[in-house]
C-alpha positions as CSV (number, residue, x, y, z in Angstrom):
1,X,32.5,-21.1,92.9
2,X,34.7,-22.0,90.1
3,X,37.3,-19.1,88.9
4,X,35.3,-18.3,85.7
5,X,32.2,-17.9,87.7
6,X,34.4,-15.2,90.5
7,X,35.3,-13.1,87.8
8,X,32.2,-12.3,86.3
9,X,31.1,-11.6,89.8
10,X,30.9,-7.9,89.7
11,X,29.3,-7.6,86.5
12,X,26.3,-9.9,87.2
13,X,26.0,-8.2,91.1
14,X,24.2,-5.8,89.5
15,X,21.6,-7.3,87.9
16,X,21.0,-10.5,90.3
17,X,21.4,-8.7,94.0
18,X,20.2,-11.3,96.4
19,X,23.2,-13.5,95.4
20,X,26.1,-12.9,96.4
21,X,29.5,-12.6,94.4
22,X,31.6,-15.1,96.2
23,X,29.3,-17.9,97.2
24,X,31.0,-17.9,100.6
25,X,29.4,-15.0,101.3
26,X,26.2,-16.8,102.1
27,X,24.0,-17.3,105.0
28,X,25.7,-14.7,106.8
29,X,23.9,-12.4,109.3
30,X,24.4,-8.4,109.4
31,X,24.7,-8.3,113.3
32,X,27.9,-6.2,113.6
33,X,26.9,-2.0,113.8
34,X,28.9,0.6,113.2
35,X,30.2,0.8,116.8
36,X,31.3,-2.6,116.5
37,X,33.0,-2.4,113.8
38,X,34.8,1.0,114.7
39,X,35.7,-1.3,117.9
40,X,37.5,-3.9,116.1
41,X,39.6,-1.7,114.3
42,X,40.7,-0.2,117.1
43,X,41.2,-3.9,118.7
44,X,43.3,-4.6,116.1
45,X,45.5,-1.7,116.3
46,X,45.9,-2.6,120.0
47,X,47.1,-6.2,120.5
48,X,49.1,-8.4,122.1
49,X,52.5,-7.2,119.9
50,X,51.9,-3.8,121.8
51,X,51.1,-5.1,125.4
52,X,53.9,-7.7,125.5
53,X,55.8,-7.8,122.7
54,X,57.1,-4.3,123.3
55,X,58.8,-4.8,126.5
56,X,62.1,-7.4,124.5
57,X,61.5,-4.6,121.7
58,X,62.8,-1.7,123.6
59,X,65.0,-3.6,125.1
60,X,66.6,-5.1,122.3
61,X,66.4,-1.8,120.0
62,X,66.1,0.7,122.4
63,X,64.2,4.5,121.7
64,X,64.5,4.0,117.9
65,X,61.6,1.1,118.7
66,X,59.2,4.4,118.3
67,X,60.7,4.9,114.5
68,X,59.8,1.7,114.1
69,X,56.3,1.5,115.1
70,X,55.7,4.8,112.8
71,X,57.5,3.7,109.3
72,X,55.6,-0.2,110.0
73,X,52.1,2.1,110.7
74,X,52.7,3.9,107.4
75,X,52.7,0.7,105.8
76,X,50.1,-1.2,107.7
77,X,47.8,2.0,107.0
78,X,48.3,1.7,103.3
79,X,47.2,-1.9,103.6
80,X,44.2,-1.3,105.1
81,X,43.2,1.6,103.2
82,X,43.9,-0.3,99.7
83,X,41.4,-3.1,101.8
84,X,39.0,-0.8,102.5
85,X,38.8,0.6,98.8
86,X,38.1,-3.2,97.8
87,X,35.7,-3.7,100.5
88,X,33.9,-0.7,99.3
89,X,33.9,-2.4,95.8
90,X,32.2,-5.6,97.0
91,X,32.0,-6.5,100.8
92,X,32.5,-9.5,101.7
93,X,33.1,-11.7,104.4
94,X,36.2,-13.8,102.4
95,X,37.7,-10.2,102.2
96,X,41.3,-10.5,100.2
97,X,40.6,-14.5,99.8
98,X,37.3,-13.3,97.7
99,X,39.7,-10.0,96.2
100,X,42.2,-12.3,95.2
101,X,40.1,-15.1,94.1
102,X,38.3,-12.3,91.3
103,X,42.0,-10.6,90.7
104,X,44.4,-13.2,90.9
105,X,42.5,-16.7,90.3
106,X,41.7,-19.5,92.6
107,X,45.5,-20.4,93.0
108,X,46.0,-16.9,94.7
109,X,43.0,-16.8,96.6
110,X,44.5,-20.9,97.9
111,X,47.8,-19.4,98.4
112,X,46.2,-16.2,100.4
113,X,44.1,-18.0,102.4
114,X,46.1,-20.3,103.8
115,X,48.8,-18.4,104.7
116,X,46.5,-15.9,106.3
117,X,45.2,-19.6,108.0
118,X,49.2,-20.0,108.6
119,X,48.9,-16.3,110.3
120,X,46.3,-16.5,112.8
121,X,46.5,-20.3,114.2
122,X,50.5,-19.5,115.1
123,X,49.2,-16.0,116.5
124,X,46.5,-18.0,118.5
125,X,49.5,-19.8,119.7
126,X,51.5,-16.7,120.7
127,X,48.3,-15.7,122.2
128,X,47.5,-18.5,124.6
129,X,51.5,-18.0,125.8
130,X,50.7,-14.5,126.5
131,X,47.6,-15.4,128.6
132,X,49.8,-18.1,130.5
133,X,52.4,-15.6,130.9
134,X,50.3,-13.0,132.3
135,X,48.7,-15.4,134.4
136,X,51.7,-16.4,135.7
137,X,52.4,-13.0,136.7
138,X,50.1,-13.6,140.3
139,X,51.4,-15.9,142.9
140,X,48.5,-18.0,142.8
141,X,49.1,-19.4,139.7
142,X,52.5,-19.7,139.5
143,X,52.4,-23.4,140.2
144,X,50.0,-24.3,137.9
145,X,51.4,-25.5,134.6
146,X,52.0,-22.7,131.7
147,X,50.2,-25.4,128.9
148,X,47.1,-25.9,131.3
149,X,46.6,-22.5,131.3
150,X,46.8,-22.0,127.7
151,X,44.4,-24.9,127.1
152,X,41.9,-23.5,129.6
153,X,42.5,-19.7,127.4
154,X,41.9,-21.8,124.3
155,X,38.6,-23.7,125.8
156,X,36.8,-20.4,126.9
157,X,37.3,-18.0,123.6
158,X,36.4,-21.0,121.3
159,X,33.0,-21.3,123.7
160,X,32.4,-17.8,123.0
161,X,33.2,-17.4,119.5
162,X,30.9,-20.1,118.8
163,X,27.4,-18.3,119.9
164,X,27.3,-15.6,117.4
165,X,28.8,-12.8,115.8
166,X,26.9,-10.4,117.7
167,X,28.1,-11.5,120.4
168,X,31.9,-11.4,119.2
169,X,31.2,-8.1,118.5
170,X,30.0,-7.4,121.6
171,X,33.1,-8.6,123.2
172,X,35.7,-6.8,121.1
173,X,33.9,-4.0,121.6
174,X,34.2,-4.0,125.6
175,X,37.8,-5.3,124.9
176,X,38.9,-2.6,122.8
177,X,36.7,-0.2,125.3
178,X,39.3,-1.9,128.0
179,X,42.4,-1.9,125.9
180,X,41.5,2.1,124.8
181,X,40.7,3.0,128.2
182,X,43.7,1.8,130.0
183,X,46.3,2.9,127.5
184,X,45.2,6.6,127.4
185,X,45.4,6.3,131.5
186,X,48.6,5.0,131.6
187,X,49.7,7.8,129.3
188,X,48.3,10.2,131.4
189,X,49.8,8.5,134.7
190,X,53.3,8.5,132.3
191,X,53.5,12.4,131.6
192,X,52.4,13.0,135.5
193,X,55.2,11.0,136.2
194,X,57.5,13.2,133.5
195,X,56.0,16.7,134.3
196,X,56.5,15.9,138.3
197,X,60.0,14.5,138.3
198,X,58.5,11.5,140.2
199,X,60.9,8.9,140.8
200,X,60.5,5.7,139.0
201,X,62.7,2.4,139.4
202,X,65.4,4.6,141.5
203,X,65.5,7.2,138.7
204,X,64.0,9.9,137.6
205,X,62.4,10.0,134.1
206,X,63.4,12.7,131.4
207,X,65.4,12.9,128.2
208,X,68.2,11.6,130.6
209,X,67.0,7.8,130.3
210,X,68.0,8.0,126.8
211,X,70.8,10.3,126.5
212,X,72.2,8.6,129.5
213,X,71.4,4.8,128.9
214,X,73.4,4.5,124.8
215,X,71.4,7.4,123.4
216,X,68.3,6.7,120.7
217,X,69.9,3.4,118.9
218,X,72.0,1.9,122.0
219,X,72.9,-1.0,120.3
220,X,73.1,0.2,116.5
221,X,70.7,-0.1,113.9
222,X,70.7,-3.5,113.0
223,X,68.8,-4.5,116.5
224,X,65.8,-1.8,115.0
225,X,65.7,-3.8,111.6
226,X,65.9,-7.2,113.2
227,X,62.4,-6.0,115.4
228,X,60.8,-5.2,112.6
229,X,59.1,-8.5,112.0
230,X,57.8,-8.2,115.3
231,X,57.0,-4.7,115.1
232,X,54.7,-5.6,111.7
233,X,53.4,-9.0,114.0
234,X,51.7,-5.8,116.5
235,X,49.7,-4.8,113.3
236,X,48.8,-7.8,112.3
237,X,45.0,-7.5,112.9
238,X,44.2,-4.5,111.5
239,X,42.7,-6.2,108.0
240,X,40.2,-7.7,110.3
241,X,38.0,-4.7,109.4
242,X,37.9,-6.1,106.1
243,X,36.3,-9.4,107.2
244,X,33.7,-7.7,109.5
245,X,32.7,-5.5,106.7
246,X,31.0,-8.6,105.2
247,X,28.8,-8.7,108.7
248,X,27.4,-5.2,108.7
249,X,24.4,-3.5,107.0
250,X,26.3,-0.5,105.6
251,X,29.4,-1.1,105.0
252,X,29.6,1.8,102.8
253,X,29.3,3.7,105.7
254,X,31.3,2.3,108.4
255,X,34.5,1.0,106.8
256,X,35.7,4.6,105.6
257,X,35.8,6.0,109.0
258,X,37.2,3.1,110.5
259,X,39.8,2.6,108.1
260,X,40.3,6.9,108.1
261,X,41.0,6.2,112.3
262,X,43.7,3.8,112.3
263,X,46.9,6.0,110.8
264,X,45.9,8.7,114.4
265,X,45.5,5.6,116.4
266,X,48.7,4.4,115.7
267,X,50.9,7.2,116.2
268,X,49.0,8.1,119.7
269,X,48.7,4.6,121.3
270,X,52.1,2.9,119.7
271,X,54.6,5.4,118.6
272,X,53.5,7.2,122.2
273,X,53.2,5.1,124.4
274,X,56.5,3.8,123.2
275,X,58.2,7.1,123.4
276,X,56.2,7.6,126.9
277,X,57.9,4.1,128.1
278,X,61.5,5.1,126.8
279,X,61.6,8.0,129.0
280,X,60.2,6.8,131.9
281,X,62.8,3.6,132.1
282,X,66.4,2.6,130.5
283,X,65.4,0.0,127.5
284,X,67.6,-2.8,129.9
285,X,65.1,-3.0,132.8
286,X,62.5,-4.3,130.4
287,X,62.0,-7.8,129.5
288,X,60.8,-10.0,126.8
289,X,58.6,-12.2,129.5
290,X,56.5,-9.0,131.2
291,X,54.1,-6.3,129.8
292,X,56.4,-3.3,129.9
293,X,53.5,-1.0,131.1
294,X,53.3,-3.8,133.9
295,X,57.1,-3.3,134.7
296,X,56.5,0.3,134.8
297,X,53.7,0.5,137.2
298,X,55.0,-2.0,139.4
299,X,58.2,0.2,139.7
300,X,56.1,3.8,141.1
301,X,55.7,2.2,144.4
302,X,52.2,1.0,143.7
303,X,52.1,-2.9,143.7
304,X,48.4,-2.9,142.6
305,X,49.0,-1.0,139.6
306,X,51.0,-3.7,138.0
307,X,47.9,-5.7,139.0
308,X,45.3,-3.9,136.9
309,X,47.4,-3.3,134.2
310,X,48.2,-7.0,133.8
311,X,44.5,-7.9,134.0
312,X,44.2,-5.7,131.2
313,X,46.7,-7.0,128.9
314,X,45.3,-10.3,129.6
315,X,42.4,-9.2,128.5
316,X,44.3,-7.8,125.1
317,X,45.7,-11.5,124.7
318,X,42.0,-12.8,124.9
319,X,40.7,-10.2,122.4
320,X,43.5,-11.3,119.6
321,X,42.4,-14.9,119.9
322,X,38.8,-14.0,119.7
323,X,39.9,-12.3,116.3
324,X,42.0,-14.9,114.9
325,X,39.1,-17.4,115.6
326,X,36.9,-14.7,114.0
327,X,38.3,-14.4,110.8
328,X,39.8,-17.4,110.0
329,X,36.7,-19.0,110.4
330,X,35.0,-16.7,107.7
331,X,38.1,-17.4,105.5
332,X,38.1,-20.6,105.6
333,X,34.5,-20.6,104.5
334,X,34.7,-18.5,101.9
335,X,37.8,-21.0,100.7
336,X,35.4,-24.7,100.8
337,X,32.9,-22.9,99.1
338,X,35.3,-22.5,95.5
339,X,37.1,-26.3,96.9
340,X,40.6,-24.8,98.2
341,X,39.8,-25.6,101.9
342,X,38.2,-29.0,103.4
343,X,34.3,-29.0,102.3
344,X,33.8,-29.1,107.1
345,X,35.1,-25.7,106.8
346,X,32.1,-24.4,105.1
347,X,29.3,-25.7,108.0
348,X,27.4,-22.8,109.7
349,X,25.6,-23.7,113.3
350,X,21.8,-22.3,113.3
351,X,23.4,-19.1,114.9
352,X,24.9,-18.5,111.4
353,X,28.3,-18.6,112.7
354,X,31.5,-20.8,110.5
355,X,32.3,-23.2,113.2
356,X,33.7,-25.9,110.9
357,X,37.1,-23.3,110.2
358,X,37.1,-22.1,113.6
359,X,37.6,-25.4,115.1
360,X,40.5,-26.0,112.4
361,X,41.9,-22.8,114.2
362,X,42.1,-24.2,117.9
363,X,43.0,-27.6,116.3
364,X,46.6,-26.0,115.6
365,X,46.4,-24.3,118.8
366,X,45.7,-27.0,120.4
367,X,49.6,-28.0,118.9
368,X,50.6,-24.9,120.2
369,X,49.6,-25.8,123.6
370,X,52.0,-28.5,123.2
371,X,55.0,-26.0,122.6
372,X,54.1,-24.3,125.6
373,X,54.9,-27.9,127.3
374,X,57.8,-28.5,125.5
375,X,59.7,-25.2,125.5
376,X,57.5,-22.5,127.8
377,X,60.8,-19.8,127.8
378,X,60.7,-20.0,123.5
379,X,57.0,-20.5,122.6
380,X,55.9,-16.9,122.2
381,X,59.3,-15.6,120.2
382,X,58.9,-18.6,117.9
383,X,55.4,-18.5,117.0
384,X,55.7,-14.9,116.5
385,X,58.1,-15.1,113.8
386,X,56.0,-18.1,111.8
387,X,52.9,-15.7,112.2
388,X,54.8,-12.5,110.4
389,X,55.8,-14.6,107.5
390,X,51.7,-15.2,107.2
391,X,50.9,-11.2,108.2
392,X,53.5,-9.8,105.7
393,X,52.4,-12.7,102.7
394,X,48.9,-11.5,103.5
395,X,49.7,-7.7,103.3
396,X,51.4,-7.9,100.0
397,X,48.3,-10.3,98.4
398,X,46.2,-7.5,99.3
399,X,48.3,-4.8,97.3
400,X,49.2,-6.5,94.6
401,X,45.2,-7.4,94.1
402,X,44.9,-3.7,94.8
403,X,46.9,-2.9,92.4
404,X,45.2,-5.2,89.3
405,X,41.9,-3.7,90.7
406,X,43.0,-0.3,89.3
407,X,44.8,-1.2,86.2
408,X,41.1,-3.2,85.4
409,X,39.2,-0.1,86.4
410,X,41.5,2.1,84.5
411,X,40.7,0.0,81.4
412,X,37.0,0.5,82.3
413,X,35.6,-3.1,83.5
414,X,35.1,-1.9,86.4
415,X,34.1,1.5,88.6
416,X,36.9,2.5,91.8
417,X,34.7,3.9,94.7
418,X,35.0,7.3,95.9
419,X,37.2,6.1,98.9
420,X,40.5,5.5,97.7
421,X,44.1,4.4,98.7
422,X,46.0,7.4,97.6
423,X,49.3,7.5,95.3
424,X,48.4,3.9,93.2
425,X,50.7,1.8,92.0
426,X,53.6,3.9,93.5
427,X,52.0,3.3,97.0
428,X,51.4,-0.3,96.5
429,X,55.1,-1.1,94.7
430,X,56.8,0.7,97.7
431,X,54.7,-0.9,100.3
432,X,55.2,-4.2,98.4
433,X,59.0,-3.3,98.6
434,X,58.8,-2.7,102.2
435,X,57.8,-6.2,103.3
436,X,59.9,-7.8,100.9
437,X,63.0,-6.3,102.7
438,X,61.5,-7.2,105.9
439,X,61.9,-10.7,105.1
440,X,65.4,-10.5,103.9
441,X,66.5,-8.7,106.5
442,X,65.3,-11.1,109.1
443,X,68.0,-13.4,107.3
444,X,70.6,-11.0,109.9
445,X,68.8,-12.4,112.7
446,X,70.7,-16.0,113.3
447,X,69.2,-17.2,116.1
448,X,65.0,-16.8,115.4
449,X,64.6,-15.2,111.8
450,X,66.8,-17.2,109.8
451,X,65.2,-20.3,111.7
452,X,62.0,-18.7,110.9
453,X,63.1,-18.0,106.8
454,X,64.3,-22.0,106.7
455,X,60.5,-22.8,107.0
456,X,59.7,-20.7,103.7
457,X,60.4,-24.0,101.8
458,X,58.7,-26.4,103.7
459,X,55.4,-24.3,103.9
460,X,56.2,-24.0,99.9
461,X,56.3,-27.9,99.6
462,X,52.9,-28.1,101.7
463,X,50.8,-25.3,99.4
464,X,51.9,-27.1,96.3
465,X,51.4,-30.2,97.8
466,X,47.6,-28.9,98.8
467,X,47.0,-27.9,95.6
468,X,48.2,-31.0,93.3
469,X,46.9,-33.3,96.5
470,X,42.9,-32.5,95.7
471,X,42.1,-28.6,95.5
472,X,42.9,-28.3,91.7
473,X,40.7,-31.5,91.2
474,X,37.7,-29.2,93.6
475,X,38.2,-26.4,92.0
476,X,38.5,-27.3,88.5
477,X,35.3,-29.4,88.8
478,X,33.6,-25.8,90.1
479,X,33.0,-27.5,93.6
């Protein structure tokens, strides 16, 4: 679809319904329900950022990790709410590639898209780590290389993903059933532990582990700021709604209350369990390397409990790969069909499912598999970092199309539905602001985010390279 052709989009929708406003949007089944889609949002709001990522946070930051978690939810909420009101607009399966394709032009849909790519296939990385550091976790497979297991990881969620999107759904919505499940019982078991006095790690949880152990900010601030990459790296799939949306009869329906859920979700299951796992244990006996609900559980005196509860964040690891295969597959489709992504990219299989983009996806992780040969201690810290820069590029595409999408309804081209991300433009500038600081800030952090901020230029050079190197020629010739 050339960019001409996008931006009359909503206009002709109404008068030529069976075909659809981003051409990427076609041949798509509406398998995902309601309870599917209530299910990934809450997948995403629960990932591996929380289950392992959290245990070098509170050690590094300390208590304050919970302030965090709340001022980065604030934000991430406004992002998904100013998605949602788009989705409600126009669903579609391209989501803010599609969004920014009508709002910004075909160069910001190129630029959105593949940093989002950028996002996910070093996230998919991070993930099969975490799988081959939770495996690692049991005896028996201590000895068996940390790259074979991530390979194996890699092997099974492409199989799935490739069958069809019911059956993704399907398994994100047992995973988040899991991931839901286990966190409110280890919050239970965590203020048993508080109300009793019980004894955990040869001390006895209270106010005391933080008064007594460097207080709320043990370390200082700057430790909290330098997090907060990783902190925004936890949310990172909560736009997925916006891609699912494009898979479901009624969106109109569904995406409110899933998008209405996620600001509760996040101050119960992160900003709690945080605050849960900061009373319970000095931030120093957790590590960077192991779940910190595992280091909890295996410190009560019950072996098996650390057992479970790393089966389940395995699980979580599995679930945020599924995603990323997920989505990037649909944006990469949405992407071939205006010429901004390789023309493979667009092929469905007869089960309607992208598989030319999702097998782009495990091609990079299939690199990352290599890291985890090369440097197995660094791979999950490093890949993290590259996969915020996408996250918080992403985020900020999405609020600044948000943000023409009201100045163009506000001139009357076009109607805002009912559901609407409150506050605009102040919420999107400030938001906007937000991630902008994150990235300077992470200039403080010498050994991984200035490293990680270096890369800015070369992924620069690559876009514009992209661009000048064929995708102008595609899209200019309304491939």
């Amino acid at each position: 679809m050339s960019k001409d052709a996008a931006s009359t989009a909503p206009a002709a929708s109404s008068t030529a319904a069976p075909t659809p406003a981003d051409a990427g949007d076609a041949g798509y089944s509406k398998d995902l329900k309601a309870r599917h889609v209530n299910m990934i949002a809450i997948g995403g709001a629960i990932g591996t950022g929380l289950f392992l990522g959290a245990g070098g946070r509170l050690r590094d930051a300390g208590p304050a990790l919970a302030l965090a978690y709340l001022v980065a939810g604030v934000f991430a909420f406004f992002v998904v709410r100013a998605l949602g009101e788009l989705v409600l607009y126009r669903p579609s399966s391209g989501s803010f590639v599609s969004y920014a394709r009508e709002f910004l032009g075909e160069k910001g849909a190129y630029v959105a898209g593949w940093m989002y790519f950028l996002n996910w296939s070093t996230t998919g990385i991070a993930d099969i780590t975490a799988i081959a550091l939770y495996t690692h976790y049991w005896s028996a497979f201590t000895d068996i290389p940390q790259w074979v297991l991530a390979l194996v990881a890699l092997a099974v969620v492409l199989a799935v993903n490739l069958i069809s999107v019911k059956i993704f759904g399907e398994m994100e919505f047992w995973f988040a059933i899991v991931k839901v499940a286990t966190l409110v019982a280890f919050m239970l078991v965590g203020i048993f532990l508080l109300a009793t006095r019980h004894e955990v790690g040869g001390g006895t949880p209270g106010i005391g582990m933080i008064t007594d152990h460097g207080g709320v900010l043990p370390h200082g601030v700057m430790p909290v700021v330098l997090v907060m990459q990783g902190v925004i790296f936890a949310y990172a799939a909560l736009e997925l709604v916006g891609v699912a949306a494009g898979e479901t009869a009624e969106p109109e329906k569904v995406v409110p209350r899933a998008v209405n859920s996620i600001m509760w979700r996040v101050a119960l299951f992160y900003v709690g369990s945080v605050v849960l796992l900061a009373l319970l244990l000095p931030g120093s006996m957790y590590s960077a390397g192991e779940s910190p609900f595992v280091t909890v559980l295996s410190k009560i005196g019950v072996p098996a409990a650390g057992d479970v509860m790393n089966l389940v964040v395995l699980t979580a690891a599995m679930s945020s790969l599924n995603s990323g295969l997920y989505s990037t597959g649909r944006i990469l489709r949405s992407m071939a069909a205006a010429g901004s992504a390789p023309e493979f990219t667009a092929r469905m299989n007869r089960s309607q499912v992208p598989y030319g983009g999702i097998l782009l996806t495990c091609a990079v992780c299939v690199l990352g598999v290599g890291l985890n040969f090369l440097v197995p201690a660094q791979a999950f810290e490093i890949v993290l970092n590259v996969a915020s820069l996408g996250i918080i590029s992403t985020w900020v595409i999405i609020m600044i199309c948000h943000l023409v999408f009201v100045r163009r309804a506000r001139a009357g081209q076009l109607t805002r539905p009912s559901f609407r991300l409150p506050g605009s433009p102040v919420t999107e500038i400030v938001t906007i602001a937000f991630l902008a600081s994150v990235i300077v800030l992470m200039w403080n952090d010498p050994e991984v985010g200035r490293r990680t901020l270096l890369l800015v230029p070369l992924i620069a050079v690559a876009l514009v390279a992209g661009w000048h190197g064929g995708v102008r020629r595609k899209v200019a010739a309304g491939r």
